[in-house]
Biopython code that builds the backbone (N, CA, C, O; Angstrom):
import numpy as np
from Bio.PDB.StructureBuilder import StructureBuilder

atoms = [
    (1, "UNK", "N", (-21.055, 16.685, -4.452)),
    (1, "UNK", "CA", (-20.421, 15.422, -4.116)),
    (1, "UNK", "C", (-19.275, 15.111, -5.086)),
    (1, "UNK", "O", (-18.250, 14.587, -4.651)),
    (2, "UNK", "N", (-19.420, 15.431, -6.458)),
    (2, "UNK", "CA", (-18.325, 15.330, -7.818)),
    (2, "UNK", "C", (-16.922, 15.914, -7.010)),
    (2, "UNK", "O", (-15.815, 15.415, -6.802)),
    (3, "UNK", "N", (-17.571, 17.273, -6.654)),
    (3, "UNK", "CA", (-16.246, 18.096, -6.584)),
    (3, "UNK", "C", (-15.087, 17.389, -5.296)),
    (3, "UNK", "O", (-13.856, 17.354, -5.312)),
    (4, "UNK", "N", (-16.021, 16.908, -4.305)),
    (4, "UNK", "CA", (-15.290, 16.463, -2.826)),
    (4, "UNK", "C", (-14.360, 15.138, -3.469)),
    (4, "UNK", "O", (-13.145, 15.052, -3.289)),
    (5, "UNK", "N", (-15.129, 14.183, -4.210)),
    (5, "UNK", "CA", (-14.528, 13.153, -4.965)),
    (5, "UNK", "C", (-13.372, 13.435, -5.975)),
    (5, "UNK", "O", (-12.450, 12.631, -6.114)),
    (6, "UNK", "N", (-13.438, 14.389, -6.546)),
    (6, "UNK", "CA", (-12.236, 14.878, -7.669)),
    (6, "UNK", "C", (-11.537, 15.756, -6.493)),
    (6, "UNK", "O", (-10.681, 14.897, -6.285)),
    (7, "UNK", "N", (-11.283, 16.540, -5.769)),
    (7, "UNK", "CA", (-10.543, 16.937, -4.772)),
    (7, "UNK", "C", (-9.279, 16.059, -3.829)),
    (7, "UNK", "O", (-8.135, 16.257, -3.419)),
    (8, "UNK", "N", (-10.455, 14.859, -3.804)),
    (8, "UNK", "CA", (-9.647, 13.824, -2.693)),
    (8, "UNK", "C", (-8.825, 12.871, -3.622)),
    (8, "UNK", "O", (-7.743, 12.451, -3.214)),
    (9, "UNK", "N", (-9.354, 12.469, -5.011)),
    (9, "UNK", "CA", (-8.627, 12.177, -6.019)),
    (9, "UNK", "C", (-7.574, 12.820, -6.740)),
    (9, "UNK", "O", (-6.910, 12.181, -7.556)),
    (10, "UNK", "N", (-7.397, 13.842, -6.543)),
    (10, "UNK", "CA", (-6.478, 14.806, -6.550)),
    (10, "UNK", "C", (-5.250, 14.834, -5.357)),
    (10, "UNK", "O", (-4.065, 14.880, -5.688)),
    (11, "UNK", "N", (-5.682, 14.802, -3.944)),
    (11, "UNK", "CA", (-4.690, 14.745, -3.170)),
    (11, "UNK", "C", (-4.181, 13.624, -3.281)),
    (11, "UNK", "O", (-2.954, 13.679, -3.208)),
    (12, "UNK", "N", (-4.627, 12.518, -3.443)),
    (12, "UNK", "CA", (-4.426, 11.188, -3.300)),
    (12, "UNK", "C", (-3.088, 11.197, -4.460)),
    (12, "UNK", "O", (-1.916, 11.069, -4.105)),
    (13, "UNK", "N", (-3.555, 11.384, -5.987)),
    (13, "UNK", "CA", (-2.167, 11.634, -6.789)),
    (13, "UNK", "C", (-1.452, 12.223, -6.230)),
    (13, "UNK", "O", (-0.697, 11.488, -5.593)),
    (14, "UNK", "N", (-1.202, 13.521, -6.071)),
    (14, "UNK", "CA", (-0.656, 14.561, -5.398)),
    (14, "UNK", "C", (0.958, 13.833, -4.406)),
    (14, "UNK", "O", (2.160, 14.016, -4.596)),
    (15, "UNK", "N", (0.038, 12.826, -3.149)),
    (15, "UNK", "CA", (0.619, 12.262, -2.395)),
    (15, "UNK", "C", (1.353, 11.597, -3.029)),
    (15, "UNK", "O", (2.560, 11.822, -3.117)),
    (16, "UNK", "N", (0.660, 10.512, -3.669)),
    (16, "UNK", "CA", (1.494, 9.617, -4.657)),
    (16, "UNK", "C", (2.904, 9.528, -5.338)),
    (16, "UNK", "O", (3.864, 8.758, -5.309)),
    (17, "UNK", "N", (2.519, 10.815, -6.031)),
    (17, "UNK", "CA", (3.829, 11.164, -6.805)),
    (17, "UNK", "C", (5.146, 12.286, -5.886)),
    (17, "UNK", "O", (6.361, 12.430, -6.019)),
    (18, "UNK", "N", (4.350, 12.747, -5.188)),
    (18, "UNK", "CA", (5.538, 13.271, -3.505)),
    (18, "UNK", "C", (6.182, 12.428, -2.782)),
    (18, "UNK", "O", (7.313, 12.634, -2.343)),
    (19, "UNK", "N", (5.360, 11.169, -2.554)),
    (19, "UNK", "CA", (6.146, 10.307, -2.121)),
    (19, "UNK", "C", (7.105, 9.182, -2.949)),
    (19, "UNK", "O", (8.022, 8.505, -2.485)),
    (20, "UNK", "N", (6.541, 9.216, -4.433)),
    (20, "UNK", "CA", (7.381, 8.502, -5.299)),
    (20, "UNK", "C", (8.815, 9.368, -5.203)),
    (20, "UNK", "O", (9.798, 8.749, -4.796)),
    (21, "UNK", "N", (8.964, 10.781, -5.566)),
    (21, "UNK", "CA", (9.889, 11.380, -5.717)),
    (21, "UNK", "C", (10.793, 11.206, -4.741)),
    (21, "UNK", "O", (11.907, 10.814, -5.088)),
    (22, "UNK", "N", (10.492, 11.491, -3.092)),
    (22, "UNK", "CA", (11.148, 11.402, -1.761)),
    (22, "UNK", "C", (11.923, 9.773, -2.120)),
    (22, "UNK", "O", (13.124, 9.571, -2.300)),
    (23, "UNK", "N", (10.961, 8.907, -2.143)),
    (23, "UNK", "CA", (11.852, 7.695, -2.352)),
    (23, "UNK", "C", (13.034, 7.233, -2.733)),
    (23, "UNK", "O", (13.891, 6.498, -2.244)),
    (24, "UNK", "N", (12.829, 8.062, -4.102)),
    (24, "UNK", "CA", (14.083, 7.793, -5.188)),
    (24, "UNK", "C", (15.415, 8.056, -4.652)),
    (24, "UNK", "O", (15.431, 9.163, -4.115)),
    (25, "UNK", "N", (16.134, 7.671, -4.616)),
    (25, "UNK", "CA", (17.751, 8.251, -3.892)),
    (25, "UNK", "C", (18.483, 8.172, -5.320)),
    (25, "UNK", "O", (18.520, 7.219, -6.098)),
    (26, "UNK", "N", (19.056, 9.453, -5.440)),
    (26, "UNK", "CA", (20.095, 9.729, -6.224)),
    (26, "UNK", "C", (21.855, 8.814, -5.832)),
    (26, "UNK", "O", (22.421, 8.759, -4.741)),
    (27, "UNK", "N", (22.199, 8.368, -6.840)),
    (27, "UNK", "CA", (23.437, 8.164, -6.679)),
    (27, "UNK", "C", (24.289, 8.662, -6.114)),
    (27, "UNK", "O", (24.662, 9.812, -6.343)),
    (28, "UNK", "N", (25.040, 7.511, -4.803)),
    (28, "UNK", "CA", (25.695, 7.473, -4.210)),
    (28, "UNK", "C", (27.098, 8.140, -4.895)),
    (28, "UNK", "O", (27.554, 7.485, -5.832)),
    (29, "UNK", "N", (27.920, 9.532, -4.475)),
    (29, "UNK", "CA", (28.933, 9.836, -4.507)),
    (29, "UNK", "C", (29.844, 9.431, -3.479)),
    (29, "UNK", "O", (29.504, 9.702, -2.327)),
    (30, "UNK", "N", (31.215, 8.684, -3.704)),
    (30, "UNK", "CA", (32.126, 8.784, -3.101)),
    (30, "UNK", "C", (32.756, 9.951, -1.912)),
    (30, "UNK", "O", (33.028, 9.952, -0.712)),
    (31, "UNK", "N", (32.784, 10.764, -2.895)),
    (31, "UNK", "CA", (33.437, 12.819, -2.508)),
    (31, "UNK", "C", (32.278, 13.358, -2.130)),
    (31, "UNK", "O", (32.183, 14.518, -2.533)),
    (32, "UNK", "N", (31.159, 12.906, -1.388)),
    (32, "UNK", "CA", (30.514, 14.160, -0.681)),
    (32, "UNK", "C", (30.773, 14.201, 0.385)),
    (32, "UNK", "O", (31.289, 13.325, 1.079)),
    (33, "UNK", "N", (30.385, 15.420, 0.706)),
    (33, "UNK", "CA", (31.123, 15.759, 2.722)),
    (33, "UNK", "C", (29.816, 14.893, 3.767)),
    (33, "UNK", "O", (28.607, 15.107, 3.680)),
    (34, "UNK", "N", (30.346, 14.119, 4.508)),
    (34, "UNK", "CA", (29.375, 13.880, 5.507)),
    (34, "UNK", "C", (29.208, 15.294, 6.454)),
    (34, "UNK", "O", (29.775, 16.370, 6.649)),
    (35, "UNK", "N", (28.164, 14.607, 6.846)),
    (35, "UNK", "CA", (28.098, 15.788, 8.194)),
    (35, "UNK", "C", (27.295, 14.556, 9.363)),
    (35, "UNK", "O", (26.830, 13.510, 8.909)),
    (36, "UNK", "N", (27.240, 14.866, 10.790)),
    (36, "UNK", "CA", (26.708, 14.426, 11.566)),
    (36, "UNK", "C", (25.420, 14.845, 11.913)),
    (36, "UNK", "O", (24.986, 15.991, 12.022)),
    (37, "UNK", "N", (24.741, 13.524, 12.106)),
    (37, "UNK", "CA", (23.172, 14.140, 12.365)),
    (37, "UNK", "C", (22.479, 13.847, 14.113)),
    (37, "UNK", "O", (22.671, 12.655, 14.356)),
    (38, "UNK", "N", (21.921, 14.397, 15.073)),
    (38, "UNK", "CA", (21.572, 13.815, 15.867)),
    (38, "UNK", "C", (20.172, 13.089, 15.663)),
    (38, "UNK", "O", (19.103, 13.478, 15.194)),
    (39, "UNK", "N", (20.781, 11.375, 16.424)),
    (39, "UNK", "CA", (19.661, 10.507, 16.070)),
    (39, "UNK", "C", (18.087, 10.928, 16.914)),
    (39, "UNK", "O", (16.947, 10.584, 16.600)),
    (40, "UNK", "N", (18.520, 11.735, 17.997)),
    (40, "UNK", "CA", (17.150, 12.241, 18.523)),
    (40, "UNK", "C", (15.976, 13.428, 17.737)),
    (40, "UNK", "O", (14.791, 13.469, 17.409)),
    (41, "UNK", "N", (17.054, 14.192, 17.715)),
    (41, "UNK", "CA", (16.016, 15.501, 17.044)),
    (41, "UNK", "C", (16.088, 16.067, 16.087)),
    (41, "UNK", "O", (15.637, 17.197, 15.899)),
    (42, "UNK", "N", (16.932, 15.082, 14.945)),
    (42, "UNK", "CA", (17.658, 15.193, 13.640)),
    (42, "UNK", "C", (18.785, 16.508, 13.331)),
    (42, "UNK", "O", (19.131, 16.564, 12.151)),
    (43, "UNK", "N", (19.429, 17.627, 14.305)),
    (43, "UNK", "CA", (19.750, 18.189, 13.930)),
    (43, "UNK", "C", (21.068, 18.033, 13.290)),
    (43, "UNK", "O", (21.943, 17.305, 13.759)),
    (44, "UNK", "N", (21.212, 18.793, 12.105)),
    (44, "UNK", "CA", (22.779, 18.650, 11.434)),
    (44, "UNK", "C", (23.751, 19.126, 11.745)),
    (44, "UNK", "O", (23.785, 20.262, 11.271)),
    (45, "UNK", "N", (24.910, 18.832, 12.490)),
    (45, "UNK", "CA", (26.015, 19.821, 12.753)),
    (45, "UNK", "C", (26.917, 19.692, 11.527)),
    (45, "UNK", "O", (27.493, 18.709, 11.062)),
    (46, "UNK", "N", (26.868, 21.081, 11.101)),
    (46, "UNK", "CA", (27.424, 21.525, 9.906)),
    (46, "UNK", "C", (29.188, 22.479, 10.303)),
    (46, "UNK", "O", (29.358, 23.604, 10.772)),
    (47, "UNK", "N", (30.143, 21.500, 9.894)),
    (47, "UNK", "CA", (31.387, 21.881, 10.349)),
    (47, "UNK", "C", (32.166, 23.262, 9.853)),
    (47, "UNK", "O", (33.210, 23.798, 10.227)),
    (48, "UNK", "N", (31.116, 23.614, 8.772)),
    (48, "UNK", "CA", (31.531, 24.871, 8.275)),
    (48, "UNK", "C", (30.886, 26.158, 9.015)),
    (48, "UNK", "O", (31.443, 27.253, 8.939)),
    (49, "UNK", "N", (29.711, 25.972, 9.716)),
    (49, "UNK", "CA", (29.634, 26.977, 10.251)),
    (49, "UNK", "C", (29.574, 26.395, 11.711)),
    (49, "UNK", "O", (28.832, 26.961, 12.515)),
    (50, "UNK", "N", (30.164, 25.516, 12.027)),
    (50, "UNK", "CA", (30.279, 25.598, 13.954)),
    (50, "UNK", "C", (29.647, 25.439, 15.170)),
    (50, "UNK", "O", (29.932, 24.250, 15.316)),
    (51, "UNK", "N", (29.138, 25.658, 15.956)),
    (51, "UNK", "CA", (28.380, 26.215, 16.885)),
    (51, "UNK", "C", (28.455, 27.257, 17.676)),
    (51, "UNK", "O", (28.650, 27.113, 18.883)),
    (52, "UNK", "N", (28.294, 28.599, 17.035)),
    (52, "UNK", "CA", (28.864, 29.850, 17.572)),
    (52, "UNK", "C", (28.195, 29.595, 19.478)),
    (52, "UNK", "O", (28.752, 29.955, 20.515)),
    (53, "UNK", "N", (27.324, 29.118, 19.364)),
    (53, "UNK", "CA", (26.208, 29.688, 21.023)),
    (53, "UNK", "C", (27.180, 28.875, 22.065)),
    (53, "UNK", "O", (27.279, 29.247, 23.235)),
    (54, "UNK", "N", (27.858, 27.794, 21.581)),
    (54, "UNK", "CA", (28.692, 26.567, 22.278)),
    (54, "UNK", "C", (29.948, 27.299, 22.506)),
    (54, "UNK", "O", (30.578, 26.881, 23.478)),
    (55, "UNK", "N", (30.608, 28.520, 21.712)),
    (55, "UNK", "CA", (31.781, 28.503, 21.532)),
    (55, "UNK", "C", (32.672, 27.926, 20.669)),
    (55, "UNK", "O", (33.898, 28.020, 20.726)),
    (56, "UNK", "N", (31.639, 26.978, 19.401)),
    (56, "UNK", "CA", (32.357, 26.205, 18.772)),
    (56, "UNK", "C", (32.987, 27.236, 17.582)),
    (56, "UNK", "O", (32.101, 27.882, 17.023)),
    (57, "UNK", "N", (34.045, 27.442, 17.208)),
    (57, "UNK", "CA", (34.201, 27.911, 15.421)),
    (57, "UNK", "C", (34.014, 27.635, 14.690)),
    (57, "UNK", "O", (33.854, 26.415, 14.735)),
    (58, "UNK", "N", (33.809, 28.222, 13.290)),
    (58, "UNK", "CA", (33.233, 27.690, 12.209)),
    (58, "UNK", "C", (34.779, 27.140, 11.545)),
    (58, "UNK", "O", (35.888, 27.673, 11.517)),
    (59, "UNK", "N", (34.281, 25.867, 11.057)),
    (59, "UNK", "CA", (35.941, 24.718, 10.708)),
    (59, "UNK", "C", (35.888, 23.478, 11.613)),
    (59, "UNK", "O", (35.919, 22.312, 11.219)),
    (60, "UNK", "N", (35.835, 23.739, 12.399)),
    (60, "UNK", "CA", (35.796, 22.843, 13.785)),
    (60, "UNK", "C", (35.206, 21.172, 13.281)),
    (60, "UNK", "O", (33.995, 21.051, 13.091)),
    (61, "UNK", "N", (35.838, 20.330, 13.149)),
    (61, "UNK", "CA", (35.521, 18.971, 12.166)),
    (61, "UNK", "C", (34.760, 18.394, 13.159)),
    (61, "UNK", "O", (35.128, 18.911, 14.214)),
    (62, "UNK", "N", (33.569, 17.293, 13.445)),
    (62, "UNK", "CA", (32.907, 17.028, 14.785)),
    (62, "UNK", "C", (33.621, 16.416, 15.276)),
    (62, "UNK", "O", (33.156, 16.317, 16.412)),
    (63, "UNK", "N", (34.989, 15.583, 15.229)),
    (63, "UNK", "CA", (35.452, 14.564, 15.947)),
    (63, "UNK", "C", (36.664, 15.369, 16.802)),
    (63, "UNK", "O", (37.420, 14.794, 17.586)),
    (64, "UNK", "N", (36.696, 16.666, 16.530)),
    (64, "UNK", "CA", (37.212, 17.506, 17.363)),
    (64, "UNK", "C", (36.404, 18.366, 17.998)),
    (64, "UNK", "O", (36.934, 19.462, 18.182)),
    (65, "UNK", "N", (35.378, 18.265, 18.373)),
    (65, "UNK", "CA", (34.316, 19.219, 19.413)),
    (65, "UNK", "C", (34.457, 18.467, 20.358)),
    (65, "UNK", "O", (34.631, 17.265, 20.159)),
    (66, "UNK", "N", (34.408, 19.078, 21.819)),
    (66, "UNK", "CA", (34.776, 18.899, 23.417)),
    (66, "UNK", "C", (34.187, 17.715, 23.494)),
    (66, "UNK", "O", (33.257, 17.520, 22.711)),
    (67, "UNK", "N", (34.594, 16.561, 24.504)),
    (67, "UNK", "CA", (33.541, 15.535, 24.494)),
    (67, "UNK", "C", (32.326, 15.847, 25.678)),
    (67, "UNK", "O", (31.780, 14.922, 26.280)),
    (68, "UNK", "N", (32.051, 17.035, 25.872)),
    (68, "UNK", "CA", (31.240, 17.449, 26.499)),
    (68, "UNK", "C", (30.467, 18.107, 25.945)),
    (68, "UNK", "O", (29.490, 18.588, 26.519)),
    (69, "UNK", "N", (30.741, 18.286, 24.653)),
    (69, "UNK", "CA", (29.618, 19.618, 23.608)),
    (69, "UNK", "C", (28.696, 18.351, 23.875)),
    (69, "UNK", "O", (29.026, 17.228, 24.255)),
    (70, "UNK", "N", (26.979, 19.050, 23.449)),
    (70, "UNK", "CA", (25.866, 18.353, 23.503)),
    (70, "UNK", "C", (25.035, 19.024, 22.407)),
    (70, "UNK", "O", (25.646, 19.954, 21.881)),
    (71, "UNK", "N", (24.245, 18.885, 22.093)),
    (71, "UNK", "CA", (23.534, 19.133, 20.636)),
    (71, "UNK", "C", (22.249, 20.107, 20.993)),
    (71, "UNK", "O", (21.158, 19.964, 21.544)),
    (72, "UNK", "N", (22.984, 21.169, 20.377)),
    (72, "UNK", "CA", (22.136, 22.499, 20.584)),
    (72, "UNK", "C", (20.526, 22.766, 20.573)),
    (72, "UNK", "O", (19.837, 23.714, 20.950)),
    (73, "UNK", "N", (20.153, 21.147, 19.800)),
    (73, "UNK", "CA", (18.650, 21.527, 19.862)),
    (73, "UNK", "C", (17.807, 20.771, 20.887)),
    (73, "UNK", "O", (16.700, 21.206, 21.206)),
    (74, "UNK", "N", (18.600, 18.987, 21.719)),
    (74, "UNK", "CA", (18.067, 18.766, 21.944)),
    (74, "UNK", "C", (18.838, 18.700, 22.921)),
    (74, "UNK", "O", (18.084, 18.947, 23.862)),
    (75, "UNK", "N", (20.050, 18.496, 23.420)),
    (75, "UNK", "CA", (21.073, 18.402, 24.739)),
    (75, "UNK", "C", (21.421, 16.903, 24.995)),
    (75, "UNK", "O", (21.481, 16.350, 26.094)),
    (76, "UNK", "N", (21.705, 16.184, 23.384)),
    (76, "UNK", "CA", (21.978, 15.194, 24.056)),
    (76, "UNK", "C", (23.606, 15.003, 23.247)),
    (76, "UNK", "O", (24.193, 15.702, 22.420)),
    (77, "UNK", "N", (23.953, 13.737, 23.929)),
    (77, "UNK", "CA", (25.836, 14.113, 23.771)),
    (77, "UNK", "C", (26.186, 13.430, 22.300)),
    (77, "UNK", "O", (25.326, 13.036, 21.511)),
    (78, "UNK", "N", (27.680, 13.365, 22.080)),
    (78, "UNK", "CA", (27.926, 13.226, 20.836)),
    (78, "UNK", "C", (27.890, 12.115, 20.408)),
    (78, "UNK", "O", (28.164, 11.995, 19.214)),
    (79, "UNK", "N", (27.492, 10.691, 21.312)),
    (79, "UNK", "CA", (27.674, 9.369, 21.161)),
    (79, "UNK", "C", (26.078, 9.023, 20.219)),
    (79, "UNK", "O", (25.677, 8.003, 19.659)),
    (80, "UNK", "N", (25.579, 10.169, 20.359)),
    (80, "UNK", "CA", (23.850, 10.118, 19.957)),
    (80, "UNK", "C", (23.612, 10.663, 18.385)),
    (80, "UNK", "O", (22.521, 10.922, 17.876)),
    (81, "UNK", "N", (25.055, 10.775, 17.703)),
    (81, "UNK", "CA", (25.120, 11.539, 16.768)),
    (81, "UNK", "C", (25.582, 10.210, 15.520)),
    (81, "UNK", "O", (26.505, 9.454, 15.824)),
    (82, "UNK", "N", (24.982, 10.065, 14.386)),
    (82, "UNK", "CA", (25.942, 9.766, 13.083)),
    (82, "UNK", "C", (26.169, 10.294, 12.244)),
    (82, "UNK", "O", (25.810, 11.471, 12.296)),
    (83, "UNK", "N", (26.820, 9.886, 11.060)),
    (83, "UNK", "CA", (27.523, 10.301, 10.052)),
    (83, "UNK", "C", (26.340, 10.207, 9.006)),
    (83, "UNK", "O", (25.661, 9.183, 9.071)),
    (84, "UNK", "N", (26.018, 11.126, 8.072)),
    (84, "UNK", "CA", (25.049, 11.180, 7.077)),
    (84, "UNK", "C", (25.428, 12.222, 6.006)),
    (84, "UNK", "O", (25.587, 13.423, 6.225)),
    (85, "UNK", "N", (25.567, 11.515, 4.653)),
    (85, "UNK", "CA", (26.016, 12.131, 3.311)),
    (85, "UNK", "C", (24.907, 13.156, 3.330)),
    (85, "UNK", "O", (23.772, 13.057, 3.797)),
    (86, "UNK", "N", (25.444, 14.070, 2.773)),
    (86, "UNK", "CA", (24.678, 15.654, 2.140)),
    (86, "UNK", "C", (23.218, 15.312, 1.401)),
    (86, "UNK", "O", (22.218, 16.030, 1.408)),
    (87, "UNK", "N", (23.375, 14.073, 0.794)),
    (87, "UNK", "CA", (22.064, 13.802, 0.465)),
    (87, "UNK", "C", (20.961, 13.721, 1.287)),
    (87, "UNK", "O", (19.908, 14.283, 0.987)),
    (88, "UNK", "N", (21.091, 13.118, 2.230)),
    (88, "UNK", "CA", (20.102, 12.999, 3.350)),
    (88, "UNK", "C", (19.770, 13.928, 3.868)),
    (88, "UNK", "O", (18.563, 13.981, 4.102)),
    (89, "UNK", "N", (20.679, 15.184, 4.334)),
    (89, "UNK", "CA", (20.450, 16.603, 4.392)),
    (89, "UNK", "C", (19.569, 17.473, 3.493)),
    (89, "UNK", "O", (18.803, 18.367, 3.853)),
    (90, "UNK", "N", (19.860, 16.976, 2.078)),
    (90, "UNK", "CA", (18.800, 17.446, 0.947)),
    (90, "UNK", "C", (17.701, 16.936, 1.168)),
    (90, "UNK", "O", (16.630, 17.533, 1.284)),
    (91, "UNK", "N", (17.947, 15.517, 1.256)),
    (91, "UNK", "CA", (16.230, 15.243, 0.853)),
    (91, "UNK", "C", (15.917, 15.448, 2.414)),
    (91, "UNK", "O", (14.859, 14.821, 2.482)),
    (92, "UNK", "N", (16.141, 15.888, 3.618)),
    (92, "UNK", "CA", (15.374, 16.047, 4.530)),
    (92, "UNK", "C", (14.697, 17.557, 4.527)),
    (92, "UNK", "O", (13.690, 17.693, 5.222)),
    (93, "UNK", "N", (15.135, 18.576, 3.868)),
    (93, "UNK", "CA", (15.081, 19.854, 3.324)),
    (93, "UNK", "C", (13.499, 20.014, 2.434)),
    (93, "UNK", "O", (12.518, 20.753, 2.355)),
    (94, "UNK", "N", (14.240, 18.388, 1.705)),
    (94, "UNK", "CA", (13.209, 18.477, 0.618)),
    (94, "UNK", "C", (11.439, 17.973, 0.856)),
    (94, "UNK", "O", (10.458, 18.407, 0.253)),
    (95, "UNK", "N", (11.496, 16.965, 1.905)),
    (95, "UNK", "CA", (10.356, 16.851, 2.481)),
    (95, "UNK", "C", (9.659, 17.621, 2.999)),
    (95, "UNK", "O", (8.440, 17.676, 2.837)),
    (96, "UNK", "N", (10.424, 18.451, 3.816)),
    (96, "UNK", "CA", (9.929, 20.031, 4.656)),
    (96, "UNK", "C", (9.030, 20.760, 3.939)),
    (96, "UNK", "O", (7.959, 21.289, 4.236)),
    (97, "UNK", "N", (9.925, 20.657, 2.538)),
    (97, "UNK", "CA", (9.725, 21.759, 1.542)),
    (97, "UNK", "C", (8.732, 21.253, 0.816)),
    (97, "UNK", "O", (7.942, 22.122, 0.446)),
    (98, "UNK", "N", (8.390, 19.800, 0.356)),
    (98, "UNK", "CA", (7.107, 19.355, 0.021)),
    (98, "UNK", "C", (5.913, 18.827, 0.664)),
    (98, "UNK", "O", (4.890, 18.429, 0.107)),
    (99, "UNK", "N", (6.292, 18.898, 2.474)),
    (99, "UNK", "CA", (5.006, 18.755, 3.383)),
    (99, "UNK", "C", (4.357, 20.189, 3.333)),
    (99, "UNK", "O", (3.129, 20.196, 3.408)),
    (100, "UNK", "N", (4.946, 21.311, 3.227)),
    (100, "UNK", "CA", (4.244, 22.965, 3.815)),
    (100, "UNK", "C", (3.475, 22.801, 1.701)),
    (100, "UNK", "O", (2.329, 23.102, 1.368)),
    (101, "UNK", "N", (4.402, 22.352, 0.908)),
    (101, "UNK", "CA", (3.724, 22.518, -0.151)),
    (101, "UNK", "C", (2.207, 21.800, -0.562)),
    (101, "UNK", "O", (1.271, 22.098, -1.304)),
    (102, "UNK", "N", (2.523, 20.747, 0.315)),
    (102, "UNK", "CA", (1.157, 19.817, -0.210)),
    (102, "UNK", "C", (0.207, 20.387, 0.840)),
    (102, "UNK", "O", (-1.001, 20.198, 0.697)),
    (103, "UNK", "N", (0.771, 21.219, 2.111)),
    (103, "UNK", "CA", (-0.437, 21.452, 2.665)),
    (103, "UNK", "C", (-0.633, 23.024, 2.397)),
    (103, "UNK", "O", (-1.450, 23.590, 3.124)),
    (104, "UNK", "N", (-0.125, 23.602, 1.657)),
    (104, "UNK", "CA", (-0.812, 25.078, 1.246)),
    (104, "UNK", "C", (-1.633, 24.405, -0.238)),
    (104, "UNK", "O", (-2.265, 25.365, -0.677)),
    (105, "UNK", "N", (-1.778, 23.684, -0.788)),
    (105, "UNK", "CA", (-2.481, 22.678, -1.723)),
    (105, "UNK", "C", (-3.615, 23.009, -0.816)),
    (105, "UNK", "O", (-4.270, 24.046, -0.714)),
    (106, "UNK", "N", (-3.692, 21.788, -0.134)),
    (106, "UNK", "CA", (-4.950, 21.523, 0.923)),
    (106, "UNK", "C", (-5.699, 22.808, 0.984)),
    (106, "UNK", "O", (-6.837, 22.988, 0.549)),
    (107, "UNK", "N", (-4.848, 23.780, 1.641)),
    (107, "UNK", "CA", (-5.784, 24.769, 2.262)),
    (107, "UNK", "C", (-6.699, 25.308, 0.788)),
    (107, "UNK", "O", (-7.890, 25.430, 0.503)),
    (108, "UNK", "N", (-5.098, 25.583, -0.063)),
    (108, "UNK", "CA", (-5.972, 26.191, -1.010)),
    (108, "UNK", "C", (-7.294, 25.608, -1.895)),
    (108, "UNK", "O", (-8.059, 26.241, -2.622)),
    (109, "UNK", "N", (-7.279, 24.302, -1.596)),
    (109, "UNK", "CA", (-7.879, 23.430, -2.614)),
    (109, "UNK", "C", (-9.260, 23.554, -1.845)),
    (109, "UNK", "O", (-10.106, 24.050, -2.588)),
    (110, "UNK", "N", (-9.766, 23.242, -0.528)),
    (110, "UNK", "CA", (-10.594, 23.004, 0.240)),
    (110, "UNK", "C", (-11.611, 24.970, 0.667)),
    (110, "UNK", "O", (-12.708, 25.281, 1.130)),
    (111, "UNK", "N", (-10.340, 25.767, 0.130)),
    (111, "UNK", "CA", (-11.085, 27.284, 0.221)),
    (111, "UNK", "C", (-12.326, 27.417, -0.067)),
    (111, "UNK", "O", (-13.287, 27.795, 0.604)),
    (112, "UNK", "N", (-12.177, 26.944, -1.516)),
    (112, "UNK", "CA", (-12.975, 27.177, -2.393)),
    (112, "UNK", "C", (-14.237, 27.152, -2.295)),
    (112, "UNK", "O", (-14.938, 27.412, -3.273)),
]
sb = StructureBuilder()
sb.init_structure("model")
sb.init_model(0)
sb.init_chain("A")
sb.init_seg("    ")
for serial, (resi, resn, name, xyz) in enumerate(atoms, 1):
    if name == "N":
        sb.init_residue(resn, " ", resi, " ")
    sb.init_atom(name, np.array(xyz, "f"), 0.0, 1.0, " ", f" {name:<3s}", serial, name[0])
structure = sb.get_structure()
């Protein structure tokens, strides 16, 4: 019973301080590149590399893509899209990267 109690007291910090970190927002830069995000299925269109499958080139700024391009992951149009600093791109990276972490935790923690 100790161990299930120090386990779950364990994830519980764990969470804690993952989600303290996610919170924090680093200072706002002036000079970072936006990029556009779609508000449906979050994807980033990144102007440096394009949309090769669309025909788009890599350069291609979004306010010059066809007003018929639609968003490769979910098909919806460009009016469905905003503007979001590189940060938000990071820390959406970074959640990814600390949800698969806290749950290879889990698995590993609960093996035992």
């Amino acid at each position: 019973m100790k161990r299930i109690i120090s386990k779950i007291l364990i994830l519980t910090i764990l969470t804690l301080i993952i989600s303290y970190n996610i919170s924090c927002e680093p200072k706002q830069d002036e000079n970072m590149p936006q990029f556009d995000k779609c508000q449906v299925c979050g994807y980033i269109y990144d102007p440096e590399k394009g949309d090769p499958d669309s025909g788009i080139e890599p350069g291609t700024p979004f306010e010059e893509l066809p007003e018929d391009w639609v968003c490769p992951e979910c098909g919806v149009g460009k009016d469905e899209f905003e503007k979001v600093e590189i940060l938000e791109k990071e820390n959406t990276l970074l959640k990814e990267r600390l949800t698969y972490q806290r749950t290879s935790w889990i698995k590993r923690l609960f093996k035992r």
